[in-house]
N, C-alpha and C positions, 0 to 999 in steps of 0.2 A: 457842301453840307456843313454847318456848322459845327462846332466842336463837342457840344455839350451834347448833340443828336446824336454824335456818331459815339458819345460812349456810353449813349442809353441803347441803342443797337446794340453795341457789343457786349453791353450786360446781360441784355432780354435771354438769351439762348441759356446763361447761365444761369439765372432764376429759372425758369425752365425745368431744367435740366435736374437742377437743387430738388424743384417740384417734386419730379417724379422719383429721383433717389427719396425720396421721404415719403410717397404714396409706398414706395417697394418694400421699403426697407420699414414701416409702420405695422401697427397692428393690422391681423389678416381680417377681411370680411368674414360676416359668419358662415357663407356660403366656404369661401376659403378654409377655414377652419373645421370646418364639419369633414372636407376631403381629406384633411391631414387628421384628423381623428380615425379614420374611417382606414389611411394606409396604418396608420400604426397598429388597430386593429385588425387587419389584415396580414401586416407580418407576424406577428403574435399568434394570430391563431395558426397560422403555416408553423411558426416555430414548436409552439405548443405540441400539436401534433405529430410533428417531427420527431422532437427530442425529449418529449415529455416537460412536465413543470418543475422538475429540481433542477434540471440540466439548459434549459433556458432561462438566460440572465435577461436583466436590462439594457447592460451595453450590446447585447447582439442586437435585441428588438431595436433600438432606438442608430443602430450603425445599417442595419439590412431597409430601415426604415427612410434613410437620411437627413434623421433628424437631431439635435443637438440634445443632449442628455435635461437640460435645460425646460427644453420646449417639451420633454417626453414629461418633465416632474411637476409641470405647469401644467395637467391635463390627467395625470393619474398619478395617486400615492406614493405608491409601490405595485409591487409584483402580485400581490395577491389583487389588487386594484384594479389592475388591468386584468390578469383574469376572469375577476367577477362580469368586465367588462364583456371581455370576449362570451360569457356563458350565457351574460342578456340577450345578446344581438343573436347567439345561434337559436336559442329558443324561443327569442321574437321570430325566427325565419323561420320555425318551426311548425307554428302555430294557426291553426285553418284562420282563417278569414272572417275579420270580424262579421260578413255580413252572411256565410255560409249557416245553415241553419241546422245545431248540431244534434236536435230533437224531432228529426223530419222522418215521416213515416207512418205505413199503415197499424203497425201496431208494435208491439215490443221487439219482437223481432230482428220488424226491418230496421227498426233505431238501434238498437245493440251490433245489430251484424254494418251497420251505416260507421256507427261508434268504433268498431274494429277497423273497420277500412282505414278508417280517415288515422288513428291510432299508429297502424302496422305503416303506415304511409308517410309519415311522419318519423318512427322511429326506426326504419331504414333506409334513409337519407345518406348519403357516404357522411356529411356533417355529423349526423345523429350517433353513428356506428364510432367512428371519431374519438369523439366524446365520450363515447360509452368506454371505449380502448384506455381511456388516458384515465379515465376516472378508479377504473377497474385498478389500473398500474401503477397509482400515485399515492391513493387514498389511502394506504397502511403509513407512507411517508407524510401525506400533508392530509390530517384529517378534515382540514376545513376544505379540500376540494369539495368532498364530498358533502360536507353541511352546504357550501354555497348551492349547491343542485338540489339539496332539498328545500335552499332559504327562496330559490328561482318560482318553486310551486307548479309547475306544470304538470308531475307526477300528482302530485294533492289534487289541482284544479280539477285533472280527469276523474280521480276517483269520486270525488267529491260531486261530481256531476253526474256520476252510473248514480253511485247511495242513493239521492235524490230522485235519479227516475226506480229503481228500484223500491224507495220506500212508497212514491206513490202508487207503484201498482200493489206490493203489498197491504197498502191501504183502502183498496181497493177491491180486493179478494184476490187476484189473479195469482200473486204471490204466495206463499211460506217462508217469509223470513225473519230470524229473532234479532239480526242485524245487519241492515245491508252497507252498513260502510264495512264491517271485515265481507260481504260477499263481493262486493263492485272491485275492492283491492285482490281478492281470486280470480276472479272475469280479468282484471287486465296481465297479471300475470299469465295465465290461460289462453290470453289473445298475443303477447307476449313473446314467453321460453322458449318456443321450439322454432320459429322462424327471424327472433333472433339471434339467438345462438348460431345457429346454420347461416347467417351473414357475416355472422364474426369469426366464421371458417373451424365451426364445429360442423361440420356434413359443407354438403352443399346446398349453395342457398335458393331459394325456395321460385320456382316460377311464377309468372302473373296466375297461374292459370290455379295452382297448387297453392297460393295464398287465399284465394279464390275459395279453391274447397276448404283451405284451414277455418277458415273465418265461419262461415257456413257451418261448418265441422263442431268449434267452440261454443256458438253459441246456441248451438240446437245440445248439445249433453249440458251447459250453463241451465238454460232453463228447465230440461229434463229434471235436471236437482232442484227446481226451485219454485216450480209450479203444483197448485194447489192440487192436492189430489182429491178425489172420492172416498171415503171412508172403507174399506174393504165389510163386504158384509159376511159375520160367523154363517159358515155352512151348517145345515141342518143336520141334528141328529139323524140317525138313520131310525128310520121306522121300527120299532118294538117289534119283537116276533121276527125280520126281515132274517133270510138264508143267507149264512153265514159261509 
């Protein structure tokens, strides 16, 4: 073999090789990059919940993570940055399904007590309770926990979506109400207080079976208060002369 061949052989493996040190060691695919978003969002919310938001730093997240501090500040701000982060994704997971239909039912009723299920179902998730723990424990120290949870809107979205079926049945006659966005923010507390408290280990918490009748429970005294009555009619004098 000639000489000139034999040290383009011995080069080829080295180009090669270069290659792939340079595919590795290059920017990640987006596919790649979504997984490593997704661990360091994943250690974070573990720490979060763990140790709470004052007492997790950055360098834990980004050392339990194994990632270089570098690569964590290339991807999120700071610390409140990636929290915000982490509050997205639990409340994206939160969230029924775009295609589930949240206004299904024979008549008010079945959609309020439908409306509660899917509610109480959602907001005791261990994630859901979680959050609720950290938010409770934090927010005297970092008031913007709590702003980012209400800037998320998922508490608003719901309310905001009873007010709306609530105005149109008061629109309607079925109702008596002089405001239903304050009644629709009562109904969700009301489906709410008492079976979540009792998961956050105030009582014990609450069976399928006992959620079951809560729900049921709520919104048959909800609408109680809030359906149109009959006018009560004044009872008759009693007849002139009648024995006394």
């Amino acid at each position: 073999m000639p000489a000139a061949v034999k040290r383009k052989a011995a080069l080829e493996p080295r180009h090669k090789s270069a290659a792939a040190v340079r595919r590795r060691g290059g920017r990640p695919s987006l596919q790649e990059a979504a997984k490593l978003r997704d661990r360091i969002l994943d250690v974070a919310t573990e720490l979060f919940f763990a140790r709470g938001y004052g007492a997790t730093s950055i360098d834990a997240v980004a050392q339990r993570a194994h990632v270089s501090k570098r690569t964590f500040y290339h991807r999120f701000e700071d610390k409140a940055a990636l929290f915000g982060a982490v509050l997205h994704r639990i409340i994206e997971g939160l969230r029924p399904p775009a295609a589930m239909p949240l206004l299904a039912g024979a008549d008010l009723q079945d959609i309020l007590q439908r409306l509660a299920g899917i509610i109480l179902h959602a907001a005791l998730t261990p994630q859901a309770l979680a959050l609720h723990r950290l938010i409770v424990g934090e927010s005297a120290r970092f008031p913007k926990l709590a702003a980012a949870v209400a800037t998320e809107g998922s508490t608003r979205e719901a309310i905001t979506l009873i007010a709306g079926l609530l105005a149109r049945e008061t629109r309607a006659g079925h109702l008596t109400l002089d405001d239903p966005l304050f009644a629709a923010e009562q109904f969700l507390q009301m489906v709410l207080s008492v079976p979540q408290g009792r998961a956050l280990g105030l009582g014990t918490p609450m069976t399928k079976a006992e959620l079951d009748r809560w729900e049921r429970g709520v919104v048959e005294l909800f609408l109680n208060g809030c359906r149109r009555r009959s006018p009560v009619k004044p009872r008759r004098a009693a007849a002139s002369g009648a024995t006394r």
